[in-house]
VEXKOL-361895 format. One record per residue: x, y, z of N, C-alpha, C, CB in turn; chain; residue in one letter. Coordinates in nm, 2 decimals, padded with zeros to 4 digits, always signed. Glycine has a CB too. Layout:
# residues N
[[X Y Z] [X Y Z] [X Y Z] [X Y Z] "A" "a"] ...
//
This chain:
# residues 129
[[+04.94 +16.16 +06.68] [+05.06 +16.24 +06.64] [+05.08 +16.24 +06.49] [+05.18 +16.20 +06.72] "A" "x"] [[+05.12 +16.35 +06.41] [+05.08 +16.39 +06.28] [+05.24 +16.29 +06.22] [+05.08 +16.61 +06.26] "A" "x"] [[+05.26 +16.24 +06.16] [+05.41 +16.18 +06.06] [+05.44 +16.32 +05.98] [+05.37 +16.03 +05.92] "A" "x"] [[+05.55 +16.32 +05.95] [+05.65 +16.43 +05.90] [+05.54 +16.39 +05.72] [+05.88 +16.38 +05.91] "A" "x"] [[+05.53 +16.33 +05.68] [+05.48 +16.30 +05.57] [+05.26 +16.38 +05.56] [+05.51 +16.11 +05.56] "A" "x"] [[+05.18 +16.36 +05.70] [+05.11 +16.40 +05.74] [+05.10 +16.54 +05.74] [+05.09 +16.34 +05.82] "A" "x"] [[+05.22 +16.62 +05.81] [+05.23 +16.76 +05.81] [+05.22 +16.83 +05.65] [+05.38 +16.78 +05.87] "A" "x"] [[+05.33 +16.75 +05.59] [+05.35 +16.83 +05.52] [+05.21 +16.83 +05.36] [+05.51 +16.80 +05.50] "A" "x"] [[+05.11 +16.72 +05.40] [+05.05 +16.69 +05.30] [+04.91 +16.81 +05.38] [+05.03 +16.51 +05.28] "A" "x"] [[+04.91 +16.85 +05.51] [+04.82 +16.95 +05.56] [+04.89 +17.04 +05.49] [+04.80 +16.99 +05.71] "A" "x"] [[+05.02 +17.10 +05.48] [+05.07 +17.23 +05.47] [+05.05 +17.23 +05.32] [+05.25 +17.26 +05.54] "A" "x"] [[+05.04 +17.16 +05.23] [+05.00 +17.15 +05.09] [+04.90 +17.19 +05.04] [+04.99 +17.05 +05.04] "A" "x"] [[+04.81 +17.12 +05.11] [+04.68 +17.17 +05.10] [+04.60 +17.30 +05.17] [+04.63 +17.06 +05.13] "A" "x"] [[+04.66 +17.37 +05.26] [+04.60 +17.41 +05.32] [+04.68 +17.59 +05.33] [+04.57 +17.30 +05.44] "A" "x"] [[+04.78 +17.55 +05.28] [+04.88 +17.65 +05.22] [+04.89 +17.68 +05.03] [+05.04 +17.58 +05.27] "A" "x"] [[+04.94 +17.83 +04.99] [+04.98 +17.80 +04.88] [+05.16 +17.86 +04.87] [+04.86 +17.87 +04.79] "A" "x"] [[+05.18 +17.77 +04.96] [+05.37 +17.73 +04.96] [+05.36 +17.61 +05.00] [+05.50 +17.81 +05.06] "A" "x"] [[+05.53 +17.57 +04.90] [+05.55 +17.42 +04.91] [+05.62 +17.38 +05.02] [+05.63 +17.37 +04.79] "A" "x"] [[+05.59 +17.25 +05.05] [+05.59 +17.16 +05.13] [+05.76 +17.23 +05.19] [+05.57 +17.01 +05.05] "A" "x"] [[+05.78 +17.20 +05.31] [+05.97 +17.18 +05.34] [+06.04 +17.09 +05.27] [+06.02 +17.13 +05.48] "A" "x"] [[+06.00 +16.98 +05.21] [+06.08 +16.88 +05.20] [+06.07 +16.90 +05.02] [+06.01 +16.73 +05.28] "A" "x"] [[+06.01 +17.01 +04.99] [+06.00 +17.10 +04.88] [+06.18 +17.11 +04.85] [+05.90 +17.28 +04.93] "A" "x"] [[+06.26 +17.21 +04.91] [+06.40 +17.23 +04.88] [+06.52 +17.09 +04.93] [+06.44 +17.37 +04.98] "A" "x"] [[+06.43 +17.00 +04.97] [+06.53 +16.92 +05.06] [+06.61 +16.89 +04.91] [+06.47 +16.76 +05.19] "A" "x"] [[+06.55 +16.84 +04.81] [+06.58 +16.76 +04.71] [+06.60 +16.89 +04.55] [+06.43 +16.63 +04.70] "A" "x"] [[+06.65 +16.98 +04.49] [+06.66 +17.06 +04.42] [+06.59 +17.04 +04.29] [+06.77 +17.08 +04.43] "A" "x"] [[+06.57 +16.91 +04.24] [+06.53 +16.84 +04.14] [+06.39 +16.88 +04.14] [+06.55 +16.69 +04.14] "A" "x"] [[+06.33 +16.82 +04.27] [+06.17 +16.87 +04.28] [+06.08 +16.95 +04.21] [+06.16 +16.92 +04.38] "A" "x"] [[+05.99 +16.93 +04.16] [+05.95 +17.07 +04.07] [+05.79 +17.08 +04.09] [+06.00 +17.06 +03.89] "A" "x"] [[+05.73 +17.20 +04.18] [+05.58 +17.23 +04.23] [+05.50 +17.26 +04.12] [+05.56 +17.34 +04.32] "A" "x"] [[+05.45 +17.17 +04.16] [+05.33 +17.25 +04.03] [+05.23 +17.34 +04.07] [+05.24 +17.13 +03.94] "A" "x"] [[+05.20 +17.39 +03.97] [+05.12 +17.54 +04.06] [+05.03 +17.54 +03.93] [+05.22 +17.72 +04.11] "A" "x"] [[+04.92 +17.60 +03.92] [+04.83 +17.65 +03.84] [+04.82 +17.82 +03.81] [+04.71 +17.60 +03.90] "A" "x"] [[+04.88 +17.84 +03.69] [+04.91 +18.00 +03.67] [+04.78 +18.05 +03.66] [+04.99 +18.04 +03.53] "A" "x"] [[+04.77 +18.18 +03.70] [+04.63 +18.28 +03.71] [+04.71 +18.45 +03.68] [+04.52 +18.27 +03.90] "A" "x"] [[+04.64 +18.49 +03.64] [+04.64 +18.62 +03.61] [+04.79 +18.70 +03.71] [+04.48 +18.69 +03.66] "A" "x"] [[+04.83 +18.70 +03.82] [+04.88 +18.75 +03.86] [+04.94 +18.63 +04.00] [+04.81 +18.86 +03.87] "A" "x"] [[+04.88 +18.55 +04.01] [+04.92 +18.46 +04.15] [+05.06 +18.44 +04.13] [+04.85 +18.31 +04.17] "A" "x"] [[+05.15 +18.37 +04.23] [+05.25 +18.37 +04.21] [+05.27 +18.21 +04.23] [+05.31 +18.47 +04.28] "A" "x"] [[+05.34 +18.12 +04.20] [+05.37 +17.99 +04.21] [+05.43 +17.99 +04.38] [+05.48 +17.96 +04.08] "A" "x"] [[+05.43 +17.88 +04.45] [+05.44 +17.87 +04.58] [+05.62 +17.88 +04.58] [+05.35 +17.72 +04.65] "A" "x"] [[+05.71 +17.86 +04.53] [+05.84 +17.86 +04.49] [+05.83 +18.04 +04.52] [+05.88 +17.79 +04.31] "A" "x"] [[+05.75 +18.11 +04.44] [+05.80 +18.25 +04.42] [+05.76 +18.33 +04.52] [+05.77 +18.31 +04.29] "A" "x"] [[+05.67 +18.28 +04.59] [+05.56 +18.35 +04.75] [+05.68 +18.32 +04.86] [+05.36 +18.22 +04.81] "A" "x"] [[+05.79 +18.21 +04.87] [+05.82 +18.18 +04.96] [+05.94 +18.24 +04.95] [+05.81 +18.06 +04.97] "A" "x"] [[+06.04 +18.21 +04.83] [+06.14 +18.36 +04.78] [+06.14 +18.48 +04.85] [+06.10 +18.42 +04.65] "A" "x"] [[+05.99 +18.52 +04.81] [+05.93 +18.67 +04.83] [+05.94 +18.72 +04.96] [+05.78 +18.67 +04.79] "A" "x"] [[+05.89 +18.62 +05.06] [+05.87 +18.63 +05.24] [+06.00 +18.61 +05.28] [+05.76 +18.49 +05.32] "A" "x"] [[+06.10 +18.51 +05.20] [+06.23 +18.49 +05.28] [+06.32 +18.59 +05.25] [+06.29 +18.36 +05.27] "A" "x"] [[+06.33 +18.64 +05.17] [+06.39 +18.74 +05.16] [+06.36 +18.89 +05.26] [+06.37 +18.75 +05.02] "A" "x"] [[+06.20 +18.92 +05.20] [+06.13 +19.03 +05.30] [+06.18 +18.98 +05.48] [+05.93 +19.01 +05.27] "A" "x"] [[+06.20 +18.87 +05.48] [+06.24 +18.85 +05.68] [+06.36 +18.87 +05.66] [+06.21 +18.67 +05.79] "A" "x"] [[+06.48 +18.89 +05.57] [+06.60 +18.89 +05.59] [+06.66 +19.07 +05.56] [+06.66 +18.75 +05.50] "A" "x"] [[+06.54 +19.12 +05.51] [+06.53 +19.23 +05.49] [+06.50 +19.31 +05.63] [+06.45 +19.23 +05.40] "A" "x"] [[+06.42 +19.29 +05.65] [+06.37 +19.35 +05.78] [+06.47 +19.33 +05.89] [+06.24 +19.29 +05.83] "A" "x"] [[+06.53 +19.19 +05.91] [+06.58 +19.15 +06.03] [+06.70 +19.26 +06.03] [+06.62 +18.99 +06.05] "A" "x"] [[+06.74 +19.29 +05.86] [+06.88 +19.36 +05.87] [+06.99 +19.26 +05.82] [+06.91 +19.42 +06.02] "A" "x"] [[+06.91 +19.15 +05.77] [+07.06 +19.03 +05.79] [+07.11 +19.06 +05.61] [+07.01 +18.80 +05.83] "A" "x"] [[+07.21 +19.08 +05.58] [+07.25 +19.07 +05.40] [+07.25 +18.94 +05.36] [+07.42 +19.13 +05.36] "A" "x"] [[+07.11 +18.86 +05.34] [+07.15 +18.71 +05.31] [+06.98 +18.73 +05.21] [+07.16 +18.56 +05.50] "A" "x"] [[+06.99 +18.67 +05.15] [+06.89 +18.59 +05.04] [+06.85 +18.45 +05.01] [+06.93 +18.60 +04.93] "A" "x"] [[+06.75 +18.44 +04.99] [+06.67 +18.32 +04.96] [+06.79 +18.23 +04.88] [+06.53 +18.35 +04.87] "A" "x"] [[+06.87 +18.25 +04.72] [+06.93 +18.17 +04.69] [+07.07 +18.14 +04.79] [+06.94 +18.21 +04.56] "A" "x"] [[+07.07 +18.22 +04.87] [+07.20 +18.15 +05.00] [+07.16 +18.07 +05.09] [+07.27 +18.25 +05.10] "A" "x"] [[+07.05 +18.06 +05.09] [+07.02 +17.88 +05.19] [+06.89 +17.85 +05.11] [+06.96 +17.88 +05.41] "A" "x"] [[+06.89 +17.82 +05.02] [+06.77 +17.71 +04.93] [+06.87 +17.62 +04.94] [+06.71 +17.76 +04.75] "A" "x"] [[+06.95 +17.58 +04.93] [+07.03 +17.46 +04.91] [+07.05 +17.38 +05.02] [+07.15 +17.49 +04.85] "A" "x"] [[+07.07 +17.46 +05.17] [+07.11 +17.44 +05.24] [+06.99 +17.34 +05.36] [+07.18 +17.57 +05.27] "A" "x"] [[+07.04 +17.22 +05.36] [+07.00 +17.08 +05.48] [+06.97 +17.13 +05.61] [+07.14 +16.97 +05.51] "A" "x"] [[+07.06 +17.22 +05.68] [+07.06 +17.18 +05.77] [+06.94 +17.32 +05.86] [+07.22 +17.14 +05.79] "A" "x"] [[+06.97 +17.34 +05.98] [+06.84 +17.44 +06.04] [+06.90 +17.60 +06.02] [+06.81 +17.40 +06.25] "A" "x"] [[+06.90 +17.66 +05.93] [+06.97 +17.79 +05.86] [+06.92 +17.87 +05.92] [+06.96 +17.82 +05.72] "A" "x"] [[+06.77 +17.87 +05.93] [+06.70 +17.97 +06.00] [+06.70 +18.03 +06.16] [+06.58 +17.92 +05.97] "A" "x"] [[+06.81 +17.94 +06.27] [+06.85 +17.93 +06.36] [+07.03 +18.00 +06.37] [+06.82 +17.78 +06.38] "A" "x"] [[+07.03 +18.03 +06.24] [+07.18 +18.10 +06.22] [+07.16 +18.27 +06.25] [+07.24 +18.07 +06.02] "A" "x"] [[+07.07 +18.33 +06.27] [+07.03 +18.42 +06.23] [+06.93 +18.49 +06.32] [+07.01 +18.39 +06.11] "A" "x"] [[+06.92 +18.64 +06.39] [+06.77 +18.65 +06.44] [+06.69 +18.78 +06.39] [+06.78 +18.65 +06.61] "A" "x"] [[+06.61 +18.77 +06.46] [+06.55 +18.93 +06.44] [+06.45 +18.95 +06.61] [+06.41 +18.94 +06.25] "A" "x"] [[+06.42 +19.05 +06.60] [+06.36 +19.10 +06.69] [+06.19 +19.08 +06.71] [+06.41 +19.23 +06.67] "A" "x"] [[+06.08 +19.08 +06.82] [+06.00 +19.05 +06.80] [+05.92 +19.17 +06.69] [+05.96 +19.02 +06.93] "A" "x"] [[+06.01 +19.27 +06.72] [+05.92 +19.39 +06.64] [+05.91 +19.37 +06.50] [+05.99 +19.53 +06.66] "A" "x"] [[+06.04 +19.31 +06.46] [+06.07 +19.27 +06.34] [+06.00 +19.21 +06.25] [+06.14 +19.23 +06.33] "A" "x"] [[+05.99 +19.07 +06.39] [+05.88 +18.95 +06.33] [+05.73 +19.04 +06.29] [+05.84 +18.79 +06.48] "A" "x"] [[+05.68 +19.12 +06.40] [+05.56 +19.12 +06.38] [+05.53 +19.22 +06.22] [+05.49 +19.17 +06.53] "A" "x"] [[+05.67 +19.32 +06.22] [+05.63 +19.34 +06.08] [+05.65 +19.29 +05.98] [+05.65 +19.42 +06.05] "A" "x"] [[+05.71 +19.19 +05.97] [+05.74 +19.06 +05.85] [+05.64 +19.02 +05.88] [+05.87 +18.94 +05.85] "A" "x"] [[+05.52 +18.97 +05.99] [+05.40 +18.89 +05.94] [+05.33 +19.01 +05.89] [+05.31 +18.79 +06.06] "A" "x"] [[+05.29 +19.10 +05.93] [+05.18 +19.22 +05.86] [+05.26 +19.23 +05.75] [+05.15 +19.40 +05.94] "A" "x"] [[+05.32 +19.28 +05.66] [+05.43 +19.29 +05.54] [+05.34 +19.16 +05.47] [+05.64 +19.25 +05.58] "A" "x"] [[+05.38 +19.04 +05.50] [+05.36 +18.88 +05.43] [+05.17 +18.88 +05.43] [+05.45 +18.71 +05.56] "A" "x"] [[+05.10 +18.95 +05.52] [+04.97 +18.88 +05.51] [+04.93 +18.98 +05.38] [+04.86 +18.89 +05.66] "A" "x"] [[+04.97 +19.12 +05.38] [+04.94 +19.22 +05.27] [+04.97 +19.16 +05.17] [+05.00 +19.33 +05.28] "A" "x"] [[+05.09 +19.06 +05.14] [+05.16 +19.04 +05.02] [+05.06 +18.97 +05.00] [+05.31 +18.98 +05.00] "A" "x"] [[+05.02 +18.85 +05.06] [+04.95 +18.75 +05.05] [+04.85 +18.76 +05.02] [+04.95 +18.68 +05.13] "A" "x"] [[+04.75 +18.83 +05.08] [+04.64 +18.87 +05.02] [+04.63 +18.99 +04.90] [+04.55 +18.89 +05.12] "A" "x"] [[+04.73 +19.06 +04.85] [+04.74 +19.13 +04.68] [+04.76 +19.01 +04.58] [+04.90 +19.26 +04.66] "A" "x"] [[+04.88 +18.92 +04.64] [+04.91 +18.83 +04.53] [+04.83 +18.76 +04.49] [+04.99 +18.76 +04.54] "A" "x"] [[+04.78 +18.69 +04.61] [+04.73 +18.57 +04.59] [+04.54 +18.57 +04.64] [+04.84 +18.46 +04.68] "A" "x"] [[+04.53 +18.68 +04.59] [+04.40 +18.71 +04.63] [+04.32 +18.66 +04.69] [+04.35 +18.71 +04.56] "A" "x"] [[+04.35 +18.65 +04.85] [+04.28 +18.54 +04.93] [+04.17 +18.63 +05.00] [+04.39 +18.45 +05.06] "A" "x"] [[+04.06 +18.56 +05.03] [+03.92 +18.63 +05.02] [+03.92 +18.68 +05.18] [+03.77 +18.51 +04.99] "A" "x"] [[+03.97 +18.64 +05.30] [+04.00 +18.70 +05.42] [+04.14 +18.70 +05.45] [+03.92 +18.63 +05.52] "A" "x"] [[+04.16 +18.78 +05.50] [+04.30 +18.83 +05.60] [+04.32 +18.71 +05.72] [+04.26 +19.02 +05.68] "A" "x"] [[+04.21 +18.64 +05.75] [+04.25 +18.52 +05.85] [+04.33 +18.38 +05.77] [+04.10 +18.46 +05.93] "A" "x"] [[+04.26 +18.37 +05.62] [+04.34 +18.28 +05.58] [+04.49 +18.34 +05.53] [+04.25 +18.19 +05.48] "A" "x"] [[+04.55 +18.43 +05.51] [+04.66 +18.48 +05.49] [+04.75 +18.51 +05.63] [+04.63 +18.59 +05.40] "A" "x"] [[+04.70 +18.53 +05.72] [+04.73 +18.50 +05.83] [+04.79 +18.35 +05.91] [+04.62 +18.54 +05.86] "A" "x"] [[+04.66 +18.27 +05.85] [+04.72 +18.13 +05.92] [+04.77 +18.08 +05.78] [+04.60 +18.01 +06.01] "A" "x"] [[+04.80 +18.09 +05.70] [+04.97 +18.06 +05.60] [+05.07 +18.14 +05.64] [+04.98 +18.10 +05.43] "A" "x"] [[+05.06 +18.27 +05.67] [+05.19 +18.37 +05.70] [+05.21 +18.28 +05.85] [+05.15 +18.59 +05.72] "A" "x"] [[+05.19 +18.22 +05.95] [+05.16 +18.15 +06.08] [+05.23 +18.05 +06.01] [+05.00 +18.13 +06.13] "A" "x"] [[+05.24 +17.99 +05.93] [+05.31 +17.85 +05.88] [+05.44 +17.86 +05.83] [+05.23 +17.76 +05.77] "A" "x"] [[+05.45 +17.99 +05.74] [+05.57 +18.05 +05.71] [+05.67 +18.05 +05.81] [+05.55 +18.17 +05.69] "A" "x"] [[+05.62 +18.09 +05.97] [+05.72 +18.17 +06.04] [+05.71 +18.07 +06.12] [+05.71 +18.32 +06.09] "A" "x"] [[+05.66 +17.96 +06.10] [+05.64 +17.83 +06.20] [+05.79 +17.73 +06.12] [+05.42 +17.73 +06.18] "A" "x"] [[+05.78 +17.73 +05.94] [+05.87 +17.67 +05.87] [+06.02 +17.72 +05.88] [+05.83 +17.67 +05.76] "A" "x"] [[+06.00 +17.87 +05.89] [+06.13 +17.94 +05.83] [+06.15 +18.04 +05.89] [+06.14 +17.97 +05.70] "A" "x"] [[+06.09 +18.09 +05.96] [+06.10 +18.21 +06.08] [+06.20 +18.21 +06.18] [+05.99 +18.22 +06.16] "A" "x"] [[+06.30 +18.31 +06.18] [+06.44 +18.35 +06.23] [+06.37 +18.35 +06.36] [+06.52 +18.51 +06.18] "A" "x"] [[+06.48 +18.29 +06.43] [+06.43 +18.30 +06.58] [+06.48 +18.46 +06.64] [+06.51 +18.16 +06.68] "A" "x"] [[+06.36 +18.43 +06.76] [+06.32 +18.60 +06.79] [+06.41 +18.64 +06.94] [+06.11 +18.63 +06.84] "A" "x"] [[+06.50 +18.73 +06.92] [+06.64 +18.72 +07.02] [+06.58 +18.80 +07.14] [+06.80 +18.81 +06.95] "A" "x"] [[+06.45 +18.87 +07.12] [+06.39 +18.94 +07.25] [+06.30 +18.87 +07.31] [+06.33 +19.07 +07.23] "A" "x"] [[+06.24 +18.76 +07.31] [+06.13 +18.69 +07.34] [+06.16 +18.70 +07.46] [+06.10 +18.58 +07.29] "A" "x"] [[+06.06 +18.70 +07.56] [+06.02 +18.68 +07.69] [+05.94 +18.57 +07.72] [+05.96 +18.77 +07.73] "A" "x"] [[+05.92 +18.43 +07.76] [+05.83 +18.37 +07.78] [+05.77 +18.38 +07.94] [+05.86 +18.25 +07.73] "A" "x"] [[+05.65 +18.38 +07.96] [+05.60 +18.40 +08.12] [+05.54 +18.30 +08.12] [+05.51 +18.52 +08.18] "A" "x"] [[+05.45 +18.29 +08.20] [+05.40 +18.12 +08.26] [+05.30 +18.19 +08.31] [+05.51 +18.00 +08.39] "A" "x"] [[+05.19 +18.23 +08.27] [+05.09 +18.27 +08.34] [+04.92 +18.18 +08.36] [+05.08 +18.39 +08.26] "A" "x"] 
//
């Protein structure tokens, strides 16, 4: 079983957004390597949380829960339809910004996005098949 410290050192590496434990502490500061257009993992994550609060319809912004401890993202929902166009929306962003060579690896980051910070989905159906 992975340690909270284990997770987040996959999601570092294997992502280009910062860690969760990225906002726990405000001081924190990511370092990123500037390129032509890329965006620092601070400004990709901005970018997506806002775009899901957009879509969902909710009037809330990234600087209204960056600060916030506790599970924010559980305050709030959207619809499955919603989600699925916030992930197509985020993989497009993801692969213009950050020029990632397939649509699968922008995929499984947009997948970690909505695994970290993704508004829970108020139409879900689960079946047992």
């Amino acid at each position: 079983m992975l340690s909270v410290n284990d997770s987040e050192n996959l999601w570092c590496e294997y992502s280009n957004l910062p860690s969760p434990s990225a906002y726990v502490n405000s001081t924190t500061k990511i370092k990123s390597t500037k390129m032509a257009k890329k965006k620092t993992p601070e400004e990709n994550a901005k970018i997506l949380i806002d775009k899901m609060f957009e879509i969902a319809g909710h009037d809330v912004k990234y600087e209204d829960i960056v600060e916030r401890k506790d599970n924010w993202f559980w305050d709030w929902t959207m619809t499955m339809a919603q989600r699925d166009e916030w992930m197509e929306w985020g993989v497009d962003y993801l692969r213009k910004t950050n020029k990632y060579t397939t649509k699968k690896q922008a995929e499984i980051n947009m997948s970690w996005v909505d695994m970290q910070w993704g508004l829970k989905v108020s139409d879900y159906e689960h079946t047992n098949n």
